[in-house]
TINUNU-47229 format. One line per 5 residues: their letters; for each residue z, x, y of N, C-alpha, C. Coordinates in Angstrom, 2 decimals, padded with zeros to 5 digits. Layout:
// TINUNU-47229
A) Z X Y Z X Y Z X Y  ...
This chain:
// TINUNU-47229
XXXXX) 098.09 086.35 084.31 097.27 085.55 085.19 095.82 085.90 084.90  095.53 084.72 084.09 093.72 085.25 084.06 092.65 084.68 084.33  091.55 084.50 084.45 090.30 084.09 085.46 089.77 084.78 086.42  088.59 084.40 086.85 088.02 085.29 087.86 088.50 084.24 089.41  089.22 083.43 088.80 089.37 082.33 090.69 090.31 083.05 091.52
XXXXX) 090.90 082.06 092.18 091.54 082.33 093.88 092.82 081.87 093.20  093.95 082.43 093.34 095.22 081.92 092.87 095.68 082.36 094.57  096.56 081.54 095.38 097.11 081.13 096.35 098.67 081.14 096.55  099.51 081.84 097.52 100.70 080.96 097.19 100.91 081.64 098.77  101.83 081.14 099.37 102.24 081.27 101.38 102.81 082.45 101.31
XXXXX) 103.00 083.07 102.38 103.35 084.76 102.42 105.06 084.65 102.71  105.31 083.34 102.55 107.20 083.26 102.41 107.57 082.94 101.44  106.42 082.62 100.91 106.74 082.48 098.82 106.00 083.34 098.27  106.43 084.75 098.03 106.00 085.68 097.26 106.13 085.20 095.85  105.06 086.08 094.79 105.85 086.16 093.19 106.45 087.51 093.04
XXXXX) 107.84 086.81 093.02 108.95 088.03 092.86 109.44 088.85 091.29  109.35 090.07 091.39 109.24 090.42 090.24 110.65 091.38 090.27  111.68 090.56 089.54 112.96 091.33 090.33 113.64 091.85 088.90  112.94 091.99 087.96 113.95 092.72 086.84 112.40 093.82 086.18  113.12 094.22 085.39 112.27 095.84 085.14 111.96 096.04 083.76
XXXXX) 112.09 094.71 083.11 110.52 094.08 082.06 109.92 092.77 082.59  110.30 092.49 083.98 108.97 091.84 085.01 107.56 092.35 084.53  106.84 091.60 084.10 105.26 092.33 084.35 104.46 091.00 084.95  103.73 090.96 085.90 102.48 090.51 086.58 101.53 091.31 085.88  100.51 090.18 085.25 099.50 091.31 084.49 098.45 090.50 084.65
XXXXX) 097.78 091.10 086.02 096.11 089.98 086.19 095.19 090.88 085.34  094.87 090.04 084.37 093.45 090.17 083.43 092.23 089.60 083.39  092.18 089.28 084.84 090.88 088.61 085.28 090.54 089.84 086.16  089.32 088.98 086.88 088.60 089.54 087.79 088.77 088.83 089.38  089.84 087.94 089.21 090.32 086.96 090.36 090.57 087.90 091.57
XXXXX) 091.51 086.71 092.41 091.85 086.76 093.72 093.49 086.62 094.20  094.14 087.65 094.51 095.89 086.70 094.55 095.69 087.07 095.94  095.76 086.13 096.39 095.95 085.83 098.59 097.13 085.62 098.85  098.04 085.53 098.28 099.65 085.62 098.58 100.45 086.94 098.10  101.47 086.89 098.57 102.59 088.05 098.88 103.37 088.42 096.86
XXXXX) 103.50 089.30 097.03 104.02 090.21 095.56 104.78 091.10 095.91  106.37 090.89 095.36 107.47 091.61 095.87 107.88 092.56 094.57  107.96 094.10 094.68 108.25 094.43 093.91 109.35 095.01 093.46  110.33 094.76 092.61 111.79 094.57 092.98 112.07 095.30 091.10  111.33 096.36 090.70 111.78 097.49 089.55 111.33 096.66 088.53
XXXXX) 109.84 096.83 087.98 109.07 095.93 087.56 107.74 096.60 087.40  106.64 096.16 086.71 105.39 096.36 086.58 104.32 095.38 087.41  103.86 095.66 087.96 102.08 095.40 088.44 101.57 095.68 087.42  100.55 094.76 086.83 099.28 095.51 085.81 098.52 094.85 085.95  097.30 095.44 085.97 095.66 095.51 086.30 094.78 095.62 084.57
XXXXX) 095.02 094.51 083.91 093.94 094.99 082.59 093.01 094.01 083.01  092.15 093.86 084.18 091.16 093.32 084.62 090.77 094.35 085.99  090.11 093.39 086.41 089.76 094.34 087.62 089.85 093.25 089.27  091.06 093.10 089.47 091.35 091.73 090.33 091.26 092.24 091.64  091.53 091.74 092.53 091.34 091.43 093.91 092.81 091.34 094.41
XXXXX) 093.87 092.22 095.13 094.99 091.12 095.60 094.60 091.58 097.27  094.82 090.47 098.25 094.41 090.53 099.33 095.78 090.22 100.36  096.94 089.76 099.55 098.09 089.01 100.31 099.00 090.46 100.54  100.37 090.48 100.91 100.89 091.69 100.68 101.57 092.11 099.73  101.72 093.54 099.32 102.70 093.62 098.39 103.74 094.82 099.35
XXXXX) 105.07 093.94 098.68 106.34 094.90 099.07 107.13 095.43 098.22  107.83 096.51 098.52 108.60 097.31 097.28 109.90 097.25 097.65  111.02 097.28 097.04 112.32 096.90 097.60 113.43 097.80 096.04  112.37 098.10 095.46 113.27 099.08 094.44 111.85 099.64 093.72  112.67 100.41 092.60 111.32 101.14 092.06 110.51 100.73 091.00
XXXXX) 109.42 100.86 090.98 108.04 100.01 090.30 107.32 100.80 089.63  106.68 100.25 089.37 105.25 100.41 088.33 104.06 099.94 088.37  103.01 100.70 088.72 101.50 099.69 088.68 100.53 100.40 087.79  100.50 099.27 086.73 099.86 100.48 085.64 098.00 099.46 085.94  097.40 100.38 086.12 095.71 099.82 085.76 095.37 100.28 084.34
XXXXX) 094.28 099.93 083.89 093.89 100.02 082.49 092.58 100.95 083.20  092.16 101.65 081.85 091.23 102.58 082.16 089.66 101.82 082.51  089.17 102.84 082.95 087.80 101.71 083.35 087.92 100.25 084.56  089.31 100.23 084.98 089.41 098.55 085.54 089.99 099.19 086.73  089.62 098.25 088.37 090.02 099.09 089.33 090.53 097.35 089.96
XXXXX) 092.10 098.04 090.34 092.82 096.81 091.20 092.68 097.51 092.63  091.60 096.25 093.44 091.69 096.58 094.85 092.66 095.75 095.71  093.28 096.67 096.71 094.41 095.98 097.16 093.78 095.91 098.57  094.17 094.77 099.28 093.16 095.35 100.85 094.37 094.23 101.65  095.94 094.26 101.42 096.96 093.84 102.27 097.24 094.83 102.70
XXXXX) 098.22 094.74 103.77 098.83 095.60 104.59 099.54 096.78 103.92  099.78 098.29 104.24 100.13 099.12 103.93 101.05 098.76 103.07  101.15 099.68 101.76 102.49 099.17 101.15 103.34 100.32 101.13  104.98 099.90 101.60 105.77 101.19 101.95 106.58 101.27 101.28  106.96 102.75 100.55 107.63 102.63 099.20 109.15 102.76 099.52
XXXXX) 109.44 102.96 101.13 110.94 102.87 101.46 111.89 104.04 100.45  113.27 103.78 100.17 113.37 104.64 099.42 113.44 104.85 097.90  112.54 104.17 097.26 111.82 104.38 096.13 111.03 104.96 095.42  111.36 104.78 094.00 109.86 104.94 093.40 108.62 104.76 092.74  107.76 104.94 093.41 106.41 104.27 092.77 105.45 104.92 092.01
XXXXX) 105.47 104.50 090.27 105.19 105.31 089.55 103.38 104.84 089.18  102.43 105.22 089.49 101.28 104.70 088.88 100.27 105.25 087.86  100.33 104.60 087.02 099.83 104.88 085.77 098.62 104.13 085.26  097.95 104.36 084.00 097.20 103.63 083.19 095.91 103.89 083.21  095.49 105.06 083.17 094.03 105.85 083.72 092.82 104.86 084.33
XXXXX) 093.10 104.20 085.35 092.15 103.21 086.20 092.37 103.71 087.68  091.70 102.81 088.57 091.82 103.32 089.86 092.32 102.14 090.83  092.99 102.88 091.85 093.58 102.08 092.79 093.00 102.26 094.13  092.14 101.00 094.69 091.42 101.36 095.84 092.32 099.94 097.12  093.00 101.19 097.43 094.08 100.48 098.44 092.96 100.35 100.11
XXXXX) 093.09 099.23 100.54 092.41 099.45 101.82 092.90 099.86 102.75  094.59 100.09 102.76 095.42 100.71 103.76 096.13 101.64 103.15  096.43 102.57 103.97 097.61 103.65 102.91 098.76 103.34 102.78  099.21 104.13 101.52 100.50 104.08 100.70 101.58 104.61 102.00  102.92 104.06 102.45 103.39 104.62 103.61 104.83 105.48 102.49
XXXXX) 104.94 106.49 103.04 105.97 107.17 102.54 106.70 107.53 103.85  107.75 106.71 103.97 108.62 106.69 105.29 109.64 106.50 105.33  110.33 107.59 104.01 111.47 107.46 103.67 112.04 108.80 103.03  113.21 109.24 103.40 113.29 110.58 102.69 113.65 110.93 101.32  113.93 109.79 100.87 113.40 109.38 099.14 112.19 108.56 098.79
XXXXX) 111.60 108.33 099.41 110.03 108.03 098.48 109.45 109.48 097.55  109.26 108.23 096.48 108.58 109.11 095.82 107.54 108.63 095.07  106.14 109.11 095.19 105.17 108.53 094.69 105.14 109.12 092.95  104.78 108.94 091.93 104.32 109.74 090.71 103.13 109.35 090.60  102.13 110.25 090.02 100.90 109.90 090.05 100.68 110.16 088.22
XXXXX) 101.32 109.01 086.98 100.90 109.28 085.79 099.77 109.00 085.07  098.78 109.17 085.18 097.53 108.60 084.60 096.72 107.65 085.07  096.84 107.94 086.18 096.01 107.09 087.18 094.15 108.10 087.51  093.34 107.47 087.60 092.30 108.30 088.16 092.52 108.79 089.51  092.41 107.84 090.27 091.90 107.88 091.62 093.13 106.72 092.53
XXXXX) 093.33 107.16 093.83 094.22 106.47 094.43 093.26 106.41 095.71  093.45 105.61 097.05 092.89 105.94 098.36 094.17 107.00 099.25  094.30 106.15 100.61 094.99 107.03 101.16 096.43 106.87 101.26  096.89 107.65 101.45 098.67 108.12 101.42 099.00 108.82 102.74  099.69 108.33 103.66 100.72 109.02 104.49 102.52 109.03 104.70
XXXXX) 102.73 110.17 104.58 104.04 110.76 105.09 104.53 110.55 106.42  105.33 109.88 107.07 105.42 110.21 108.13 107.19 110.69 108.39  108.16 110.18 107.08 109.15 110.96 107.49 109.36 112.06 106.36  110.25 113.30 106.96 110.69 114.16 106.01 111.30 113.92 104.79  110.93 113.93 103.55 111.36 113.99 102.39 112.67 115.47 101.65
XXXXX) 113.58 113.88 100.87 114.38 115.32 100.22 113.97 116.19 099.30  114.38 117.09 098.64 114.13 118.39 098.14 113.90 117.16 096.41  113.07 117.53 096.15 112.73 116.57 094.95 111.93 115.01 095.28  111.50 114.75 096.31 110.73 113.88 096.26 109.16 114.00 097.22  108.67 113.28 097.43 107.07 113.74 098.17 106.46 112.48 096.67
XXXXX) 105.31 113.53 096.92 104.60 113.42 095.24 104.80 113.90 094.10  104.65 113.74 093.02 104.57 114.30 091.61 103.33 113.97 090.87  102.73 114.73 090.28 101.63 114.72 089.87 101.83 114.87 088.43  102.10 114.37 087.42 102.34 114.49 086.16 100.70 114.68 085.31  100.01 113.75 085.92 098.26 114.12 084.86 097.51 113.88 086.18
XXXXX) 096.43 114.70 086.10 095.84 115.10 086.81 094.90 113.70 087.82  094.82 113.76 088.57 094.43 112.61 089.61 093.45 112.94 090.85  093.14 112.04 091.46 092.33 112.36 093.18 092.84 111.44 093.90  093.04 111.34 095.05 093.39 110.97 096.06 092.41 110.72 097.39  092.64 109.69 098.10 091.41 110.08 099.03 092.06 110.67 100.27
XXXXX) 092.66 110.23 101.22 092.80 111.16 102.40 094.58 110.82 102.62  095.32 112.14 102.75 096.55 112.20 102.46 096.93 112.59 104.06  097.61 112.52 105.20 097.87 112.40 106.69 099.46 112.80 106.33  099.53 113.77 106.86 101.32 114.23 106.86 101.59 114.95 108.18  103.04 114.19 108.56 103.24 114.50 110.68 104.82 114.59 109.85
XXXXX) 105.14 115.27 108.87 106.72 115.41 108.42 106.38 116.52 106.97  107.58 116.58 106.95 107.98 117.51 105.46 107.71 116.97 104.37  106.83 117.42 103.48 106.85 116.49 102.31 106.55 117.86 101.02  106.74 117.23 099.97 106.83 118.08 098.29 105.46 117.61 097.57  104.53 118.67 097.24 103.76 118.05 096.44 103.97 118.66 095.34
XXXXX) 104.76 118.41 094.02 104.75 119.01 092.71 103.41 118.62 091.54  102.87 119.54 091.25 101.73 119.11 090.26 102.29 120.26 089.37  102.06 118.94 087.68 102.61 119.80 086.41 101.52 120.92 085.56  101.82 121.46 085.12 100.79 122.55 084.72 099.86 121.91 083.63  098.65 122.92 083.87 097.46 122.45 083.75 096.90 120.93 084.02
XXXXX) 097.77 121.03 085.29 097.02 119.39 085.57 096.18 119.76 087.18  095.63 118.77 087.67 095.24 118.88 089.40 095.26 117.81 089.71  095.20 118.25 091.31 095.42 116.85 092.49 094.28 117.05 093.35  093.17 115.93 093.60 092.10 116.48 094.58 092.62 115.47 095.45  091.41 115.27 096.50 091.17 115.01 097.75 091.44 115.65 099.21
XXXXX) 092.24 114.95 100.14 092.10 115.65 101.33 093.24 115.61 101.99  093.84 116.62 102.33 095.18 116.63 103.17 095.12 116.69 104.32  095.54 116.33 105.33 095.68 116.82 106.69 097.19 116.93 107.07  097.13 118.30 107.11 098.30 118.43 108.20 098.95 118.76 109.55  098.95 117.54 110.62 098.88 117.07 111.65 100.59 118.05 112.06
XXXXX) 100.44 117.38 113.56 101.64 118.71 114.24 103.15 118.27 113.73  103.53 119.43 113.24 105.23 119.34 112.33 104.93 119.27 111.28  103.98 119.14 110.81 104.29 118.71 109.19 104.47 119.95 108.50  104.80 119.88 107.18 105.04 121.02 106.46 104.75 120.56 105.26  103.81 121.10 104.51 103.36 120.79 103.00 104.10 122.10 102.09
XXXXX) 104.72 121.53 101.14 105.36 122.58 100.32 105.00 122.36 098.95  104.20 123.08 098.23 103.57 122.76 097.25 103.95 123.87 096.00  104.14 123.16 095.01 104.97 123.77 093.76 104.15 123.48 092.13  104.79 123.68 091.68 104.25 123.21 090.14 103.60 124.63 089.75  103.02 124.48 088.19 101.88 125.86 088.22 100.33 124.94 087.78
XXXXX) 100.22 123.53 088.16 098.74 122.65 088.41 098.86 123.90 089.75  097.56 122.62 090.05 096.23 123.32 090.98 096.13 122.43 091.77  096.02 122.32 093.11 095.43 121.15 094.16 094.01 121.90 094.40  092.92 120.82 094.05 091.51 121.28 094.24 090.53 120.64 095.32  092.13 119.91 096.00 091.31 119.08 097.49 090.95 120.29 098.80
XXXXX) 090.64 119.66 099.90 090.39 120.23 100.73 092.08 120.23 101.64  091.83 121.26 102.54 093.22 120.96 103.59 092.68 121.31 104.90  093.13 120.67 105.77 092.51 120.64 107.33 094.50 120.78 107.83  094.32 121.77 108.37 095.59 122.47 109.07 095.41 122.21 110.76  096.15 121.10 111.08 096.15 120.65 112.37 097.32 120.36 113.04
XXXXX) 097.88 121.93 112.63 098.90 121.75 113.68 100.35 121.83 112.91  100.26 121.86 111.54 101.31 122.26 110.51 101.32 123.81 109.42  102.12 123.35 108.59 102.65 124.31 107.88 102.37 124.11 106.55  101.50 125.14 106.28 100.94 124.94 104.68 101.74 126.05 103.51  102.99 125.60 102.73 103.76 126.40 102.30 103.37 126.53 100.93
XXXXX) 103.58 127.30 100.03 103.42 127.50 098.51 104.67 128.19 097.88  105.63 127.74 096.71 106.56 128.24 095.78 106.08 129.07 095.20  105.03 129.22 094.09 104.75 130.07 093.32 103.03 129.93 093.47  102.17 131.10 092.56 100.98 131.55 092.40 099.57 130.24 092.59  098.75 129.82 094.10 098.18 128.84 093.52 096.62 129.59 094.19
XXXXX) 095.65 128.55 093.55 094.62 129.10 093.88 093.60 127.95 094.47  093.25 127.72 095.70 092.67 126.91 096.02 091.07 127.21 095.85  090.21 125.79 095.58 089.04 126.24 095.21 088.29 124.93 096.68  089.10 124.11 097.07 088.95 123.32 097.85 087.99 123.99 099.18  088.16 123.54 100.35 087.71 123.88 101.32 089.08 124.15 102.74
XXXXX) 089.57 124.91 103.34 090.82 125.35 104.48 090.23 125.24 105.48  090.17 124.28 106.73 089.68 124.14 108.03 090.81 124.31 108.97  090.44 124.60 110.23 092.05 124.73 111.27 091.21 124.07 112.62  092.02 123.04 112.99 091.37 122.54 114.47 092.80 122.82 115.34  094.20 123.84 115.22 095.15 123.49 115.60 096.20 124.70 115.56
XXXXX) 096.86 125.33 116.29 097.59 126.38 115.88 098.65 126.16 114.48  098.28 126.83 113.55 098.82 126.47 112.39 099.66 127.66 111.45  100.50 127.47 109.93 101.01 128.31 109.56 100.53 128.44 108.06  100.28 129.71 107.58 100.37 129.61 106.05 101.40 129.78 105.37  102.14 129.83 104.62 103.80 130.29 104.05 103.26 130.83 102.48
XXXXX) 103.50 131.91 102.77 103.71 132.11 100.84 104.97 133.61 100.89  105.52 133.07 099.98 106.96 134.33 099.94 106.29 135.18 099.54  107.39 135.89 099.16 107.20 137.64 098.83 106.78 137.17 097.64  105.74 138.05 096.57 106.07 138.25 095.13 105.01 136.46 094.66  104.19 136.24 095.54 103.32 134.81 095.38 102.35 134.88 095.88
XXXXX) 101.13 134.60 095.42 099.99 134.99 095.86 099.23 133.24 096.27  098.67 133.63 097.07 097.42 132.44 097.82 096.42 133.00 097.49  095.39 132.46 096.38 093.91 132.45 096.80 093.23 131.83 097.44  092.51 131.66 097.85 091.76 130.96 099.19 090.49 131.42 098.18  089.54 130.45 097.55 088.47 130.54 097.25 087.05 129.64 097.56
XXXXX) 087.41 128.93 098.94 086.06 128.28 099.51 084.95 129.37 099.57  083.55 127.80 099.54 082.26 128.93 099.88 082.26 128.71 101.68  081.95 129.91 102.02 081.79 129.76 103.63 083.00 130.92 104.20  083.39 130.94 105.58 084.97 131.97 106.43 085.44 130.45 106.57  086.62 130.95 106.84 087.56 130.26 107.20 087.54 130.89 108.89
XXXXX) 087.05 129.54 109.45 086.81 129.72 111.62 087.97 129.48 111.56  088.74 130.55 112.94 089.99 129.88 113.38 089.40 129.32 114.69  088.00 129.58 115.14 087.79 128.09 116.34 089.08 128.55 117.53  089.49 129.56 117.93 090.11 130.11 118.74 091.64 129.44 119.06  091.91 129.12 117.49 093.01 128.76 117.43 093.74 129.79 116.68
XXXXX) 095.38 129.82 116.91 096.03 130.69 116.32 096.83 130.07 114.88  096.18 131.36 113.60 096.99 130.94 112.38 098.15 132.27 112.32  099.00 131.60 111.57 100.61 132.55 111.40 100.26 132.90 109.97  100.77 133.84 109.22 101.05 134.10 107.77 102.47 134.09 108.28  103.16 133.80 107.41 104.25 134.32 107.79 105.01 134.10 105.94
C-alpha cells in the first residue's frame, strides 16, 4: 500500500491478514483509518505511515519497521491475548496507547526494533513469557499490577521506565542489562542472576527487592535512594 493519502475501510471490514506469509507493507507516508486483524502474519512499515483505525491480534505476528521509518499507531490499545508479538526491523513504534499484555501467554519479543511507547501487564504471565529482549531496545513507560518475565540476551539492553504498582512482581533474567529507571510502588523487584542497574530506583510504596543467595544487585544511580517513610524488604 503506497502513497502518502487516506486509505479507508469500516471497522467491521478489517484487512485480515490470516496466513503467515500475509504481509501488509505500507510504503508510504499515508493514513489507514480502518481496522487490521492480525491473524500470524507481518505488519510492515518501509515508510513511515499513520494507522489510526484498530489493530487486533488473534494469533502470533510480526511488525517489522524499517530503520529510520516510524509507524505511528494512535487506535485503541492493542492486546496480544495469548500470543506472540514479535517486533523487529530497527525503526520505531510510537503507539498512542499501550501494548496490553493480559494474558498468561503473551509474549512480546523486542528484535531490532529501536524504540517502542508504552506496555502494560496486567495479568500474571507463565514461566517463559513477559518480554524478551533479543537486541537491544527502549521502551517508554512499562505499568505492571501482575507477575511478569523480563529476559534480555547478553550484551544487549532494555531502557525506559517501569513501574511497579501493588502485586506486581518483576523477575528479571538474561546476562543484558535494563538501563531504565524503576519506580517501586508497591511491588516486587526480583533478579535471577548478576545485574547492574545504572538507571534511577524510586519507592512511593512499601516495596520488595529479591535477589538470591550467590547474585548480586548493583544499584548505581547518581543521588540515595529516599525510602520517603516507606518500608523496603530485601529479602
Amino acid at each position: 500500500m503506497a502513497g502518502d493519502g487516506t486509505f479507508s475501510n469500516a471497522s467491521n471490514s478489517p484487512i485480515v491478514l490470516a496466513l503467515e506469509e500475509s504481509v501488509l507493507d505500507l510504503s508510504g507516508n499515508g493514513t489507514v483509518t480502518g481496522a487490521i486483524q492480525l491473524d500470524g502474519c507481518t505488519l510492515k512499515a518501509s515508510g513511515s505511515p499513520t494507522i489510526s483505525g484498530n489493530i487486533t491480534q488473534s494469533d502470533n505476528a510480526t511488525i517489522e519497521i524499517l530503520s529510520n521509518k516510524t509507524l505511528s499507531y494512535s487506535g485503541a490499545s492493542l492486546s496480544l491475548g495469548g500470543n506472540k508479538l514479535t517486533i523487529i526491523g530497527g525503526g520505531n513504534l510510537n503507539n498512542s496507547n499501550p501494548l496490553i499484555m493480559g494474558d498468561a501467554d503473551s509474549l512480546l519479543v523486542l528484535d531490532g526494533i529501536t524504540t517502542i511507547k508504552d506496555v502494560k501487564a496486567t495479568t500474571s504471565a507463565n514461566s517463559g513469557k513477559g518480554i524478551k529482549v533479543i537486541e537491544s531496545a527502549a521502551l517508554g513507560i512499562m505499568d505492571l499490577s501482575a507477575t511478569s518475565y523480563l529476559d534480555i540476551a547478553a550484551n544487549q539492553t532494555l531502557g525506559g521506565q517501569i513501574n511497579l504498582l501493588n502485586n506486581a512482581d518483576l523477575i528479571i533474567s538474561g546476562s543484558g542489562e535494563y538501563t531504565g529507571n524503576i519506580a517501586l510502588a508497591g511491588g516486587r523487584f526480583s533478579v535471577l542472576n548478576n545485574k547492574d542497574l545504572t538507571g534511577s530506583l524510586s519507592l512511593s510504596a512499601n516495596s520488595v527487592l529479591n535477589v538470591p543467595q550467590g547474585t548480586a544487585l548493583v544499584i548505581n544511580q547518581s543521588g540515595n535512594l529516599q525510602l520517603n517513610e516507606k518500608k523496603l524488604v530485601f529479602s
